[in-house]
C-alpha positions as CSV (number, residue, x, y, z in Angstrom):
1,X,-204.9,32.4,80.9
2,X,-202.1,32.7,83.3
3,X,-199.2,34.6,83.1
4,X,-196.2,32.7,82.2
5,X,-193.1,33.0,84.2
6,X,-190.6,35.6,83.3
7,X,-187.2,33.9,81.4
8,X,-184.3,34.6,83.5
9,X,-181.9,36.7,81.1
10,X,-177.7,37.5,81.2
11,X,-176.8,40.0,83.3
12,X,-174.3,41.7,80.9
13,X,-172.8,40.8,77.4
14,X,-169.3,40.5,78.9
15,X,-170.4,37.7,81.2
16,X,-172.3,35.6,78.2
17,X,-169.6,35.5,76.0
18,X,-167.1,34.4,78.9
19,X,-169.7,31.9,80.0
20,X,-170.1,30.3,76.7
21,X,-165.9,30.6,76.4
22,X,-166.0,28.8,79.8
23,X,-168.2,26.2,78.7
24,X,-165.8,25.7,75.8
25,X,-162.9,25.9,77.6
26,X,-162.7,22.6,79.6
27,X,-160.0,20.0,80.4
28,X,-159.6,19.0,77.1
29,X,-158.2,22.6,76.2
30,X,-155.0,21.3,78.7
31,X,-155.5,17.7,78.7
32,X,-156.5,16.3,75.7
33,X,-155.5,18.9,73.1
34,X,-151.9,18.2,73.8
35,X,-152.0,14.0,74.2
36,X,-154.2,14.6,70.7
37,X,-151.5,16.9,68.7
38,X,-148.1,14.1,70.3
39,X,-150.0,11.4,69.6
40,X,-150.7,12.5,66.0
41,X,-147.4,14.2,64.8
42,X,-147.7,17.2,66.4
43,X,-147.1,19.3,63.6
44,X,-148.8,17.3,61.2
45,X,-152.0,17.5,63.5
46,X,-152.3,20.8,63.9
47,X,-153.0,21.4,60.3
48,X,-156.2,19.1,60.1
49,X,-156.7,21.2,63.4
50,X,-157.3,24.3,61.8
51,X,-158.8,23.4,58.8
52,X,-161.4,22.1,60.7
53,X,-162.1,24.6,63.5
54,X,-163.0,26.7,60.2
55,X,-165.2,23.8,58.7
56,X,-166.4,22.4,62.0
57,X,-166.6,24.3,64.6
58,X,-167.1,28.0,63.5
59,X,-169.7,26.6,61.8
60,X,-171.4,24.6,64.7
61,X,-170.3,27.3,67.3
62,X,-173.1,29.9,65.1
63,X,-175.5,26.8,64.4
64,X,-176.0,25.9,67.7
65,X,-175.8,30.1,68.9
66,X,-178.6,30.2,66.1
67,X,-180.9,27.5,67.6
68,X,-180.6,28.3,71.0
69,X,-181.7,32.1,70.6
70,X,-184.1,30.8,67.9
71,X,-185.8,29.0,70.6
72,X,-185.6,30.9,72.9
73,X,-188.2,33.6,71.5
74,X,-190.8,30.3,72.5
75,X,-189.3,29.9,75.5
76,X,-187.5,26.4,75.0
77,X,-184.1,26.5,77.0
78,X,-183.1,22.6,75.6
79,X,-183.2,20.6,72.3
80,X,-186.6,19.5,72.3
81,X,-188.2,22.3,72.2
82,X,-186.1,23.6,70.3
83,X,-186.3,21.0,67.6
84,X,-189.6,21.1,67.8
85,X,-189.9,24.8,66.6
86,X,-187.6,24.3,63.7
87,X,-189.0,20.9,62.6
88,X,-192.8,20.6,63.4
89,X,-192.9,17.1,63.5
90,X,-193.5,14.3,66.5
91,X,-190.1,12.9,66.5
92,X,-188.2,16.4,66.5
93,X,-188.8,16.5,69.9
94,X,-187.4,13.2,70.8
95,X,-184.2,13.3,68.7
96,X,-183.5,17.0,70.4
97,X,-183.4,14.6,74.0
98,X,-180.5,12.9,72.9
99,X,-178.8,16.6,73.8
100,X,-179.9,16.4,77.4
101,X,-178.9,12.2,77.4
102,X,-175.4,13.6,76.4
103,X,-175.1,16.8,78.7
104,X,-176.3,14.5,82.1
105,X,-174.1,11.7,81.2
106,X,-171.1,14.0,80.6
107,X,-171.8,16.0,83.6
108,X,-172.0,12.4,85.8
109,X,-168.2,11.6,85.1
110,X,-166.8,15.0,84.4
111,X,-168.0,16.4,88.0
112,X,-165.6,13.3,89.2
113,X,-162.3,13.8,86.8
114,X,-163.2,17.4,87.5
115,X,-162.8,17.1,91.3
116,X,-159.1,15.1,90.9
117,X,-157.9,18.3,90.0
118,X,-159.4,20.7,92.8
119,X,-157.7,17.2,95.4
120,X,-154.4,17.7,93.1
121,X,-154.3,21.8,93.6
122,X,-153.9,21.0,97.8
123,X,-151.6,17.9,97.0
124,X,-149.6,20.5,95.7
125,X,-149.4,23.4,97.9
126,X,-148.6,20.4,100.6
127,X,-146.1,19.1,98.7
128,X,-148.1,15.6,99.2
129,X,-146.9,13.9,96.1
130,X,-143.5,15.5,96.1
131,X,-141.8,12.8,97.0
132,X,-142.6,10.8,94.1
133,X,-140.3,11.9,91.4
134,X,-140.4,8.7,89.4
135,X,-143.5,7.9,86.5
136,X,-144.1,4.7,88.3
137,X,-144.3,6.3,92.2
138,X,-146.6,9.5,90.5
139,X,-148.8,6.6,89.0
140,X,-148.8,4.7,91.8
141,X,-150.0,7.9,93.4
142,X,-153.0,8.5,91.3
143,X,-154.4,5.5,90.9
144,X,-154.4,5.0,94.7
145,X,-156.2,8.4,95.0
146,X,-158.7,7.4,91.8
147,X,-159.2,4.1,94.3
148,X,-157.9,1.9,91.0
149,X,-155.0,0.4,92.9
150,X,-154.4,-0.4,97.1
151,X,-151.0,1.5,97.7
152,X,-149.6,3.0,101.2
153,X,-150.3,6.7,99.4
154,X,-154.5,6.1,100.5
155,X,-155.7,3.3,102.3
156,X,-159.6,4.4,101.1
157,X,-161.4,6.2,98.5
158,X,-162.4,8.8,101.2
159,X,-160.3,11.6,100.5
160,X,-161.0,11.4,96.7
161,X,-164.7,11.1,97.6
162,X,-165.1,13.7,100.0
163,X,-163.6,16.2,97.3
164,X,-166.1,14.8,95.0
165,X,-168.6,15.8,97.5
166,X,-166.9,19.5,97.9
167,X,-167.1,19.8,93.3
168,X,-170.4,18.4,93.8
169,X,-172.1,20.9,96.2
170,X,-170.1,24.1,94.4
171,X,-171.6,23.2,90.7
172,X,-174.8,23.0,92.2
173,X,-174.7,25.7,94.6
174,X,-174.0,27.5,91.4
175,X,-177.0,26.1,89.3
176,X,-179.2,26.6,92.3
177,X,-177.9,30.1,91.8
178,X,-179.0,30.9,88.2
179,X,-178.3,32.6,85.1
180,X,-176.9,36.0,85.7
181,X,-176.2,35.2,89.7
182,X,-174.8,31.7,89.1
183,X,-173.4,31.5,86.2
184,X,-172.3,34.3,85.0
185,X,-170.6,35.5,88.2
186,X,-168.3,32.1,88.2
187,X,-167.6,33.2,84.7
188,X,-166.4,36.6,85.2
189,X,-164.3,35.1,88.3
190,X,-163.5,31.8,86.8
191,X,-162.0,32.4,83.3
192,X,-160.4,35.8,83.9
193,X,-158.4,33.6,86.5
194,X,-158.0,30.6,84.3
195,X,-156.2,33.1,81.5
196,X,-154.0,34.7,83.8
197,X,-152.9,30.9,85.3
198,X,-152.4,29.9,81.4
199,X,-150.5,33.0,80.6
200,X,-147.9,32.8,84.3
201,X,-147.3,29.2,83.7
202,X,-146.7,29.6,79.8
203,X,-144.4,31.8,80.4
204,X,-142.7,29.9,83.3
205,X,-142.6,26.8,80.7
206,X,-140.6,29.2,77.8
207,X,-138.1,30.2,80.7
208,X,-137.3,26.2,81.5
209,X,-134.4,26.4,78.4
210,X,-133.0,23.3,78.8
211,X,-133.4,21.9,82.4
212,X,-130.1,19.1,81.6
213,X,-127.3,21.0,79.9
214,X,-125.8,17.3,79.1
215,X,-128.7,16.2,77.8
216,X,-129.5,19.3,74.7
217,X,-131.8,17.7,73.0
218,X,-134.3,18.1,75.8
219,X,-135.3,21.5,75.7
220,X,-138.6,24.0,75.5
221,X,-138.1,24.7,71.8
222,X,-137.2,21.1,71.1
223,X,-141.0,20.5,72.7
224,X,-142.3,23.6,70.7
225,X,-140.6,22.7,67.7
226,X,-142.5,19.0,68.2
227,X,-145.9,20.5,67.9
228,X,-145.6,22.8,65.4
229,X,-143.1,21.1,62.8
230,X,-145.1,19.4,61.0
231,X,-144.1,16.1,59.2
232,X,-146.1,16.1,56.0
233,X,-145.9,12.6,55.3
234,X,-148.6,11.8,58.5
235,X,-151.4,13.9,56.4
236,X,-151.5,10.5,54.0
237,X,-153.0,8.9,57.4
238,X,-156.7,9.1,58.1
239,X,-156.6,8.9,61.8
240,X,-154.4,11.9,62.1
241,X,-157.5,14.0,60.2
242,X,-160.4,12.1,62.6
243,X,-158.0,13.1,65.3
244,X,-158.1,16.2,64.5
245,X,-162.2,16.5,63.7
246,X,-162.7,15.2,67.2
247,X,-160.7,17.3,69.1
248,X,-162.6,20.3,67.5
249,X,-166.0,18.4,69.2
250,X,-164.2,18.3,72.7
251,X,-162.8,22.2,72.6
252,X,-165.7,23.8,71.5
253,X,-168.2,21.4,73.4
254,X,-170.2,22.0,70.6
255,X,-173.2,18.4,69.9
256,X,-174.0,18.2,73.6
257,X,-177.1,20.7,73.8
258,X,-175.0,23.5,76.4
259,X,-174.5,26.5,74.0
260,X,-178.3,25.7,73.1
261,X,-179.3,26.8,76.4
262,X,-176.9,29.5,77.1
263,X,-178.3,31.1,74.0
264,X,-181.8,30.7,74.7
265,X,-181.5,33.5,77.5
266,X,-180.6,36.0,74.9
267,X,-183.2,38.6,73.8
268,X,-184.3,38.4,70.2
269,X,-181.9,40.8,68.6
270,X,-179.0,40.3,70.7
271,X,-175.7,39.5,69.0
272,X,-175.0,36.3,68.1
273,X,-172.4,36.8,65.0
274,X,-169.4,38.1,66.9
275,X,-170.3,36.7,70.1
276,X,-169.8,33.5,68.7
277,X,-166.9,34.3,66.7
278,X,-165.3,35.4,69.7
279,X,-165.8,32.1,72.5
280,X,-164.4,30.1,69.6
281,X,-161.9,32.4,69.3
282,X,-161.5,32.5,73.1
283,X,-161.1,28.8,73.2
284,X,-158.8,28.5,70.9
285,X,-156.4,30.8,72.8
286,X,-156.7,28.7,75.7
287,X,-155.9,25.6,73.7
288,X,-153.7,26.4,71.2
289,X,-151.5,29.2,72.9
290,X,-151.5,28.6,76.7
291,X,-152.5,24.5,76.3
292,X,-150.1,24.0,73.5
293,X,-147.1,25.7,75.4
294,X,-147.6,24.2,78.9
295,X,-147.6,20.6,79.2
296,X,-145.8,19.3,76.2
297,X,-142.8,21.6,75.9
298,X,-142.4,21.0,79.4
299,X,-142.6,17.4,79.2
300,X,-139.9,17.6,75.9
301,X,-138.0,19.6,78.1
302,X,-137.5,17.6,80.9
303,X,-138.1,13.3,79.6
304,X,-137.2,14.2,75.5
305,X,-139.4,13.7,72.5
306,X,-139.3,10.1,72.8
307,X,-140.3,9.6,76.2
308,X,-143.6,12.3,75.8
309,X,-144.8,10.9,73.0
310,X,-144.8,7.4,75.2
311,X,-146.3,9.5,78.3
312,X,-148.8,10.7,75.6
313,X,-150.1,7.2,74.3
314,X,-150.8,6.7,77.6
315,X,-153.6,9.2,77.8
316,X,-155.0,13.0,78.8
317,X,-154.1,11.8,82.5
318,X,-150.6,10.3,82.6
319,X,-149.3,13.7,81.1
320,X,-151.7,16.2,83.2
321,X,-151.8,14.2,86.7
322,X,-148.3,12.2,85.9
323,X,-145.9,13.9,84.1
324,X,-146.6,17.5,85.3
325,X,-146.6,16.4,89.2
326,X,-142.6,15.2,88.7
327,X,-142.0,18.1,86.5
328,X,-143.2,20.2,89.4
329,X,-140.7,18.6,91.7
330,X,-138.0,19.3,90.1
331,X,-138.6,23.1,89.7
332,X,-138.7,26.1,92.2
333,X,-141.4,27.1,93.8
334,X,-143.5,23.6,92.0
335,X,-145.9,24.1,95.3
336,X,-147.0,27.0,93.2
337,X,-146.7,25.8,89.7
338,X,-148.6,23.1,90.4
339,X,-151.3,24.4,92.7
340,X,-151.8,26.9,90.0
341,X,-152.0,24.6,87.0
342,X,-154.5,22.4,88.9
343,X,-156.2,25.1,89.8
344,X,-156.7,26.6,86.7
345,X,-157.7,22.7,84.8
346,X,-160.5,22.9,88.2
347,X,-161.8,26.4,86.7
348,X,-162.3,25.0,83.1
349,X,-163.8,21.8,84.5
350,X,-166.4,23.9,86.5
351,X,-167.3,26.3,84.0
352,X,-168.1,23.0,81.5
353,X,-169.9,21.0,83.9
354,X,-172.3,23.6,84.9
355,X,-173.1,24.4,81.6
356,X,-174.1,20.7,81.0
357,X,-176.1,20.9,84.1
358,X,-178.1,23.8,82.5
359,X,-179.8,22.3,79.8
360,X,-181.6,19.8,81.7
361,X,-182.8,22.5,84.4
362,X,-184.0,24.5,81.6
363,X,-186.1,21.5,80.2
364,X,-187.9,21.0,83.9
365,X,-188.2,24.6,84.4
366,X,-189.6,25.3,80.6
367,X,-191.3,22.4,79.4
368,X,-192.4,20.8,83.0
369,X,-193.1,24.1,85.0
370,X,-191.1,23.3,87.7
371,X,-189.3,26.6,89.4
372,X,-185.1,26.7,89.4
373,X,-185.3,25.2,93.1
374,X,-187.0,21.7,92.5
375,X,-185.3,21.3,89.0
376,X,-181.8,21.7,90.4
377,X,-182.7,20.0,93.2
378,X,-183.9,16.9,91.2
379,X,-180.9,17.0,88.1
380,X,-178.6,16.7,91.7
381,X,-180.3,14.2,93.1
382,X,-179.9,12.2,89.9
383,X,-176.2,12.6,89.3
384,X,-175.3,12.3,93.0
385,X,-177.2,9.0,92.6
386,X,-175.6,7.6,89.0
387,X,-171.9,9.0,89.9
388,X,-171.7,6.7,93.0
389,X,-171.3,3.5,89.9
390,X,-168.6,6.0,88.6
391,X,-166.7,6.3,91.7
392,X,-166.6,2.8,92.7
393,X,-166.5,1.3,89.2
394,X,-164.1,3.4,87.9
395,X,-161.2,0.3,87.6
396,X,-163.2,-1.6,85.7
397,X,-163.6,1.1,82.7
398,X,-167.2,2.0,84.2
399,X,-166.0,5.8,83.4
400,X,-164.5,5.3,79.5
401,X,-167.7,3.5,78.1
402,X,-169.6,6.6,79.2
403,X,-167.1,8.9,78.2
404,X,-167.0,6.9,74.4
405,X,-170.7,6.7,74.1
406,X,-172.2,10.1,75.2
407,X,-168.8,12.2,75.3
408,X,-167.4,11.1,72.0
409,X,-169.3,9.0,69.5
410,X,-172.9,10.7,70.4
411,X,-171.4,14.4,70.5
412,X,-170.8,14.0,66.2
413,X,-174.1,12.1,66.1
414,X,-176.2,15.1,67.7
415,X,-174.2,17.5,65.8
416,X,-175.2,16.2,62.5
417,X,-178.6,16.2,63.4
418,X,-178.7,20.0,64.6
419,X,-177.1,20.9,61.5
420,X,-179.5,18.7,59.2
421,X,-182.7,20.1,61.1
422,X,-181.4,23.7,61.4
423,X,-179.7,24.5,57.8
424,X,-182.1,21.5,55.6
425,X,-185.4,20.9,57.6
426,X,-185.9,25.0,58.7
427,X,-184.4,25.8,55.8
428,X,-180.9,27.5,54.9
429,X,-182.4,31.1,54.3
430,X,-184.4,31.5,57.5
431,X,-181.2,29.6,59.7
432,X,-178.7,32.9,57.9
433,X,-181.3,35.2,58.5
434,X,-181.9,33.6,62.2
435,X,-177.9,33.8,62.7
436,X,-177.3,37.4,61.2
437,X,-180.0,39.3,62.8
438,X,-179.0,41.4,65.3
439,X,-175.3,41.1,64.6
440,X,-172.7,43.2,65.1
441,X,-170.6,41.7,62.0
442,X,-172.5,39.9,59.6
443,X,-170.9,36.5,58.7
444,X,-169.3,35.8,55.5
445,X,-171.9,34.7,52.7
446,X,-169.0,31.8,52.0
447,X,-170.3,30.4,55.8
448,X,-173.6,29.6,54.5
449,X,-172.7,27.1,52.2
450,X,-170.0,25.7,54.4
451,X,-173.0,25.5,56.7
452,X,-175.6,23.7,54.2
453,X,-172.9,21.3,52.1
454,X,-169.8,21.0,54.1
455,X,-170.2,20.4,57.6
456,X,-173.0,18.0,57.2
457,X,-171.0,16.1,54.7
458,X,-167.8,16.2,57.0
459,X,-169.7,15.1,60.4
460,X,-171.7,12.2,58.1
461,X,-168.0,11.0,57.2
462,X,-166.6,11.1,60.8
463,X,-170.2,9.5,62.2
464,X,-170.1,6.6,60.0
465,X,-166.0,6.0,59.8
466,X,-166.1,6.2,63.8
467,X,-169.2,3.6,63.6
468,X,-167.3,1.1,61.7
469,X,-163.8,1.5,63.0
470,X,-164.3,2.4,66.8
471,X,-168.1,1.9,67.4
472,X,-168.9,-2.0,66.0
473,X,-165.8,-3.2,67.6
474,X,-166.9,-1.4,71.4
475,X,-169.8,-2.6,71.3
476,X,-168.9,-5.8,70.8
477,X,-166.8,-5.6,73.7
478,X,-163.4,-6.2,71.6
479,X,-160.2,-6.6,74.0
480,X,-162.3,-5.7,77.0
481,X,-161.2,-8.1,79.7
482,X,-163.9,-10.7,81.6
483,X,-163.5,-9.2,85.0
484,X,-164.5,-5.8,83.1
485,X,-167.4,-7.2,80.9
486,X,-170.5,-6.8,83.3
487,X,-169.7,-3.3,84.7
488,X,-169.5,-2.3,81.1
489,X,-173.2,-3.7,81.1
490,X,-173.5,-1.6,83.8
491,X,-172.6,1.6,82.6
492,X,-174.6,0.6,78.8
493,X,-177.7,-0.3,81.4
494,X,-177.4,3.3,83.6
495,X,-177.2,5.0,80.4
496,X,-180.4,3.6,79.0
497,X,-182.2,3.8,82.1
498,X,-180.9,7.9,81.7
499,X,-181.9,7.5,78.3
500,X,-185.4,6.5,79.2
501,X,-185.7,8.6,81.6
502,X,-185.1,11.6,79.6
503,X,-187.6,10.4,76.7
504,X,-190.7,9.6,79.6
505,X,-189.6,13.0,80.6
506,X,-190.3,14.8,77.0
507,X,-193.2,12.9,76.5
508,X,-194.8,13.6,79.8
509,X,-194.0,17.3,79.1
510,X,-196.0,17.4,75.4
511,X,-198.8,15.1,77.0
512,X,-199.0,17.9,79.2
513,X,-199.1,20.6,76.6
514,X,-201.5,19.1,74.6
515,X,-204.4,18.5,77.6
516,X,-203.7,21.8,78.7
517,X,-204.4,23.0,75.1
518,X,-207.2,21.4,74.6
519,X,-208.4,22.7,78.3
């Protein structure tokens, strides 16, 4: 019998915990979490908010800590191994592949939006977009960049594609890298970095006052006051609660197989308890403390309530690569301002995408043999090839049907079926026992049957409400224009073809297993 190949581990406990907080901490922390809490009452939002990060994603954050060190003792660094050690049954292995279908097709468009704001961090220290101090001129600007629009600010898609091409060869440079080497040295750089960014330009927001003494209403506590007043009334609205639910699935990037993998590289006994408890708690400080007092005070503070709750509606990008930009123009030293607060939305996009890079790598290197160099080799050579459709598609909604499919409606779809498998199928006593042992705090007895009744009940509701409401009606292609209709095809085909490829992939792996068994 051959000797197996020694599991690569984490270098220190420091640098897993800030790893998994990096992989938590993402765009959404600064992007979406704010467009989420103006576009649902602010206030009223944040209530939901916290209800559920104590129902939700505590809860998942330990699950999916608990599965990935749980299958890690057998060596499985993805989902379907994983699966198939808690459930022992032929399909197990096939629904754990929908986490590496979600974690590539994230990775595919996120390397992209993730390289706008590494282009936007230079645009800034060059004062390149400083003479637009209008919404429509910054628009203008980004969508030239993004190639969506022709516009005398780029004439091609070059400079946005050769910084794709710098994002591109840095997350994998990384992967190629490793655990402990890789990894876990961006993280100890990365997020350290990303705090200190949040905390300078937090501050720098609180000091704004009121930029217009005519206009007093526009202020930095008007905009803080927006977010945390909350207007009871809007918790009689349903959407305001799925709002919230969802956001809890972007922040903690919990149902896309990542933390799975991190955990895997634990040894047996190693903490997962507080470790877990502390990247969620990690995150939320990055979302709720620096995220929640950068870009909408600001915004409040400079256009008024009414105008960044319209800037809002428009999306995660009119208020991060819009509204900010003029903000920055119209302050001292914005070179700086801004080329930090790209820089620091850059950090928490690299720190996610690896980390959805990792699970597929630790598939081909665990269940297909392959050594780090060929598997990272191959997982580039397949998103350098399916981002190109992103790129050049992007106008005609190539990147949202993606982004709904795999980075929205299939994150709650794979999260109720790691809780169903992990707290029903391997059963609720051996899933607290799995979760406790080793810890350095022992979790509250009160999590166990949030764990078992509540969080499956809550991600059932949210699965099938977003199925009828939002998923029927996409699929159907409602309101999408003709011009858009067959690149939409296009981005349902290249996620099959992903799809299928990931499934020939897990099959060939256990075929493999099994002739070698019977060897």
């Amino acid at each position: 019998m051959s000797e197996l190949k020694e599991r690569e581990e984490w270098g220190s406990k420091i640098g897993l915990i800030l790893a998994v907080a990096g992989n938590a901490v993402g765009l959404g922390n600064f992007l979406r979490f704010p467009v989420q809490a103006a576009q649902n009452g602010g206030g009223a939002f944040m209530i939901p908010y916290f209800l559920f990060f104590l129902l939700l994603g505590i809860p998942l954050m330990w699950i999916e800590w608990g599965i990935g060190r749980h299958g890690g003792k057998y060596r499985h660094g993805s989902a379907p191994g994983m699966f198939q050690v808690l459930w022992k049954h032929p399909i197990a292995k096939y629904f754990g592949a929908l986490g590496l279908v979600i974690s590539l097709v994230i990775m595919i468009y996120y390397t992209f939006i993730e390289s706008w704001t590494l282009a936007y961090s230079f645009f800034s220290l060059t004062k390149l977009y400083f003479d637009q101090t209008t919404f429509e001129g910054m628009t203008s600007f980004l969508t030239s960049y993004q190639g969506v629009t022709q516009s005398n600010h780029f004439d091609s898609l070059w400079p946005a594609y050769s910084i794709l091409l710098v994002t591109f060869v840095l997350n994998f440079w990384i992967l190629y890298r490793g655990i402990s080497r890789g990894i876990e040295k961006l993280a100890k750089i990365a997020m350290p970095l990303l705090l200190i960014f949040g905390i300078v330009l937090a501050i720098r927001v609180i000091t704004l006052g009121t930029p217009d003494p005519s206009q007093p209403e526009n202020s930095v506590w008007n905009g803080f006051g927006f977010i945390w007043n909350p207007n009871f009334e809007l918790l009689a609205n349903p959407s305001v609660w799925l709002a919230a639910a969802g956001q809890i699935f972007f922040t903690l990037s919990v149902g896309m197989g990542t933390i799975h993998a991190y955990a895997s590289y634990l040894k047996p006994k190693d903490d997962i308890a507080l470790s877990g408890l502390t990247t969620a708690s990690t995150n939320e400080f990055a979302e709720v403390v620096l995220g929640g007092s950068i870009a909408i005070p600001a915004a409040v503070a400079f256009f008024g309530v009414t105008m960044t709750t319209q800037i809002a509606m428009g999306g995660s990008f009119n208020l991060g690569f819009v509204s900010m930009p003029i903000i920055f123009t119209k302050i001292p030293f914005g070179e700086f301002f801004g080329f930090i607060w790209f820089l620091l939305l850059f950090f928490a996009g690299i720190t996610s995408s690896v980390a959805m890079g990792q699970p597929v790598i630790a598939f081909l290197e665990d269940e297909l043999g392959m050594d780090r160099k060929k598997a990272t080799m191959l997982l580039a050579l397949i998103v350098f090839i399916c981002v190109q459709f992103v790129v050049f598609f992007l106008k005609y909604g190539f990147l949202d049907e993606m982004d709904y499919w795999a980075g929205t409606f299939g994150l709650v779809v794979f999260a109720f079926l790691e809780t169903v498998i992990f707290m029903w199928v391997f059963d609720s006593k051996k899933a607290w026992e799995e979760m406790n042992m080793g810890g350095d705090i022992k979790i509250p007895i009160l999590f166990l049957y949030i764990m078992k009744y509540v969080t499956p009940v809550i991600l059932f509701v949210i699965m099938v409400w977003w199925a009828v409401v939002d998923a029927i009606p996409k699929l159907m292609l409602t309101g999408v224009s003709e011009e858009s209709v067959p690149y939409i095809w296009g981005a349902r085909l290249l996620m099959l073809a992903i799809s299928a490829l990931i499934l020939f992939l897990v099959k060939l792996a256990w075929d493999k297993k099994e002739a070698k068994a019977k060897a």
